[in-house]
C-alpha positions in Angstrom: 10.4 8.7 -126.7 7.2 8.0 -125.4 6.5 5.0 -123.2 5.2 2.3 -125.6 8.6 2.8 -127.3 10.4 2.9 -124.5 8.8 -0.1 -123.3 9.6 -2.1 -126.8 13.2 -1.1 -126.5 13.7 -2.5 -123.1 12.1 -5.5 -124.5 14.0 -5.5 -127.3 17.1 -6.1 -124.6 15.1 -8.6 -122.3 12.2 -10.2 -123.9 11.4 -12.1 -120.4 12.0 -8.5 -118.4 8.2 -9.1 -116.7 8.2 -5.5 -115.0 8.2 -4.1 -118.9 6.0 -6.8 -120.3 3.6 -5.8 -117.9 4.0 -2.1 -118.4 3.4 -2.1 -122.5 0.2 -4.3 -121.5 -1.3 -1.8 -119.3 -0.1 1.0 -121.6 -2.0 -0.8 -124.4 -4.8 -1.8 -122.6 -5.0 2.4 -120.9 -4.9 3.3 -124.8 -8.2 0.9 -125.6 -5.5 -1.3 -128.0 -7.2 -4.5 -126.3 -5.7 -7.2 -128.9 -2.2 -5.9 -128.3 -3.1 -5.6 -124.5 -3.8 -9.4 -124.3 -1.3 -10.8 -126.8 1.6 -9.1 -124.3 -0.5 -10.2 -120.8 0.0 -13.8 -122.1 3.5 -13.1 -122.9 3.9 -11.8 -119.7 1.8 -14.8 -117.6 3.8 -17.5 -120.2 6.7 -16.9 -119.1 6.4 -15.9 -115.5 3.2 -17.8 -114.6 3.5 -16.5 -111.0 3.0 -12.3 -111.8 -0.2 -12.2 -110.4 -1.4 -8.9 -110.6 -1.1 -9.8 -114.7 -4.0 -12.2 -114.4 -5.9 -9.8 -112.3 -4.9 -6.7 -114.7 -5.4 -9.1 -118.1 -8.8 -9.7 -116.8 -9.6 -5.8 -116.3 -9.0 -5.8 -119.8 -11.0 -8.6 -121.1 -14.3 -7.1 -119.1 -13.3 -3.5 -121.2 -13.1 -5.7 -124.0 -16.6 -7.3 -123.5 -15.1 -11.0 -123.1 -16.5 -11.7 -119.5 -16.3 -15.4 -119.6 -12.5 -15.2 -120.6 -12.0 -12.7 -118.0 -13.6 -15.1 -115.3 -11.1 -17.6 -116.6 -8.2 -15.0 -116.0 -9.5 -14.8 -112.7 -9.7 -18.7 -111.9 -6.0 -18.5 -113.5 -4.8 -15.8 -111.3 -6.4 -17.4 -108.1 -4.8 -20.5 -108.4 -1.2 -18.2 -108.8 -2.1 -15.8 -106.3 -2.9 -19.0 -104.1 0.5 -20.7 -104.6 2.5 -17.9 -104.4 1.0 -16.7 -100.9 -0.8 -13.2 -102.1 -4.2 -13.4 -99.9 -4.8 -9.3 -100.8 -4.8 -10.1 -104.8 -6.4 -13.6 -104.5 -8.9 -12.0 -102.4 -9.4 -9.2 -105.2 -9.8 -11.6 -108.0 -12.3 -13.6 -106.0 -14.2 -10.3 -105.4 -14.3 -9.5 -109.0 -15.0 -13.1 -109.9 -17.9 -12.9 -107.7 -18.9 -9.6 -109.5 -19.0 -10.9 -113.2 -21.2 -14.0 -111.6 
């Protein structure tokens, strides 16, 4: 089975299971499927608004997918999360890269 399937079928059993929401986005987003990437990176960020590397990771893929001002969004997003959940190393990251698309 490879891993987007495996992925889906752990999904299938825990729509809300974050750690494999967040793996079929990157897989997605690793296989240039930028549409799909996004659609599950909002999943993922609706219902667990606090998974910061998501925003940070979501907006990777909006650069790749030439969408810089959403991706600066992302970032602003995942600042405000990485801020209230107490992660200086990814709010610092995301500040780093918001400074880059500038």
């Amino acid at each position: 089975m490879d891993r987007i399937a495996a992925l889906n079928e752990v999904l299938t059993q825990n729509p809300k299971d974050a750690f494999a929401r967040y793996g079929l986005a990157m897989e997605y987003s690793r296989q240039g499927d930028f549409d799909r990437a996004l659609a599950e990176f909002a999943l993922l960020l609706e219902d667990h608004p606090d998974y910061t590397a998501g925003y940070f990771m979501a907006a990777q893929t909006l650069v790749r997918a030439e969408r810089s001002d959403d991706a600066k969004q992302m970032l602003r997003d995942g600042i405000t999360s990485a801020r209230r959940t107490g992660n200086l190393h990814a709010q610092s990251e995301m500040e780093a890269m918001l400074a880059e698309l500038q």
